[in-house]
C-alpha positions as CSV (number, residue, x, y, z in Angstrom):
1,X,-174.9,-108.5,209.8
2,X,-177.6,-109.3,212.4
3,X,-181.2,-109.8,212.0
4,X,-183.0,-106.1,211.1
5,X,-186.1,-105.7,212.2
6,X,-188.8,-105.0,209.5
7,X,-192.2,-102.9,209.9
8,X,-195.3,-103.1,207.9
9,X,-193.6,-99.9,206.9
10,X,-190.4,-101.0,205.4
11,X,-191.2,-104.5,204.4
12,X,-191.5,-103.3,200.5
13,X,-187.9,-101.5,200.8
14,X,-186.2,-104.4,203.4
15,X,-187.6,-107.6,201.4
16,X,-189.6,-107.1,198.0
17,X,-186.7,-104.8,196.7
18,X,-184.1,-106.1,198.1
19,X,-180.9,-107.1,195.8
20,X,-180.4,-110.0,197.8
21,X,-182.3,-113.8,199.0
22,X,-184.4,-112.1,202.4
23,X,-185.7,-114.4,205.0
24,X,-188.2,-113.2,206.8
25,X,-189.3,-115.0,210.4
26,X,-192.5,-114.0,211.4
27,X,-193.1,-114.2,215.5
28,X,-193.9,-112.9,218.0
29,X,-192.9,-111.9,221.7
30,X,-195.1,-114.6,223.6
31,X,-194.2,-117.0,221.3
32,X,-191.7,-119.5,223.1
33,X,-190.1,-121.1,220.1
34,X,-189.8,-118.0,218.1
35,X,-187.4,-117.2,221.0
36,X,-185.9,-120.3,220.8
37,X,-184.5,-120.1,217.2
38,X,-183.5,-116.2,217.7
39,X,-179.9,-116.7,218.6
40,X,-179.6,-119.6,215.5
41,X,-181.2,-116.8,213.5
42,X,-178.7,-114.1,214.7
43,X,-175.5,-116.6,214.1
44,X,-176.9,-117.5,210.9
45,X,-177.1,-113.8,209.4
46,X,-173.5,-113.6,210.5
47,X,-172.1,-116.6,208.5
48,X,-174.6,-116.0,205.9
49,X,-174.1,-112.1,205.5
50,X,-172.4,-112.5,202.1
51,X,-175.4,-114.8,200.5
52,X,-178.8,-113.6,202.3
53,X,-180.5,-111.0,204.8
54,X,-182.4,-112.2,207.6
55,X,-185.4,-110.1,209.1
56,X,-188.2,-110.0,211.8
57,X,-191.5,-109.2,211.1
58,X,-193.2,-108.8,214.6
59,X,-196.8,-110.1,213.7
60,X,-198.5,-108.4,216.4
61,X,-197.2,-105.0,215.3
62,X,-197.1,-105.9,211.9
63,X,-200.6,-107.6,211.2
64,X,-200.9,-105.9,208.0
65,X,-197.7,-107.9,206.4
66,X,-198.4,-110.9,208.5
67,X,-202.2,-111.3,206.9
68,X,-201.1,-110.6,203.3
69,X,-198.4,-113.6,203.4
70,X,-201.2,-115.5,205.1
71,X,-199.4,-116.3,208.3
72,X,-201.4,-118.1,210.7
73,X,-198.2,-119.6,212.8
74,X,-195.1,-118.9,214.8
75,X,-192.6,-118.8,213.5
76,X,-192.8,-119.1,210.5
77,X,-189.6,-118.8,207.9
78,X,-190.6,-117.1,204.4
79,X,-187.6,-117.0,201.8
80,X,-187.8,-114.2,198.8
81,X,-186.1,-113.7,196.0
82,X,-186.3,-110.8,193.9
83,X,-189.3,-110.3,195.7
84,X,-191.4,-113.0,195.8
85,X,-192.1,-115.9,198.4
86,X,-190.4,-119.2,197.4
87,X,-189.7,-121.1,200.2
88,X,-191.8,-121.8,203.4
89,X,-191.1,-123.4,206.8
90,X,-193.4,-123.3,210.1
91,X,-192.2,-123.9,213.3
92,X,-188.6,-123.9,215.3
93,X,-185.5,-125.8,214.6
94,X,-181.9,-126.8,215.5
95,X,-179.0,-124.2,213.9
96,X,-178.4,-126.9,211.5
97,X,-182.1,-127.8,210.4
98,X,-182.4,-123.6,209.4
99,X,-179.1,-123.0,208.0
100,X,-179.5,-126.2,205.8
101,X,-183.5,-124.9,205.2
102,X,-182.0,-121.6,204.0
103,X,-179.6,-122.6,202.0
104,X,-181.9,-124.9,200.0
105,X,-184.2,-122.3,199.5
106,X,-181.9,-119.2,198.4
């Protein structure tokens, strides 16, 4: 399954109810490393599909999620489970730093 893209919306349905771990990356479109970890993001949902769901939370269409988690930088990684934060990581890294990141924290 690929990333989904969650609103301020659906965030409640997508990631606080969810059945599932949900990782939610925060960025935004002129942000150059959110862009960067994207495609790690994408292949990661699709070897992970079975254990977690990964969504995106534009921040500039989405301020009023963003400012509630008390986002302040892109990206940021924030895992749930059964819908509440429990894990946190800021910034981009290599497919193997946020698979192993993910998996510690679900």
């Amino acid at each position: 399954m690929a990333t989904v893209t969650v609103t301020d919306a659906t965030f409640e349905s997508e990631v606080l109810q969810s059945d599932v771990p949900v990782i939610v990356d925060f960025w935004a479109e002129w942000c150059g490393p959110c862009k960067m970890i994207a495609p790690h993001l994408d292949a990661i949902s699709e070897e992970m599909a079975d254990k977690v769901k990964i969504v995106k939370v534009d921040v500039d269409n989405n301020q009023q999620t963003a400012q509630a988690l008390r986002i302040m930088s892109m990206p940021t990684l924030v895992a749930f489970k059964d819908g509440q934060p429990v894990a946190q990581k800021v910034g981009a890294g290599s497919k193997t730093d946020l698979s192993n990141w993910i998996s510690s924290a679900i």
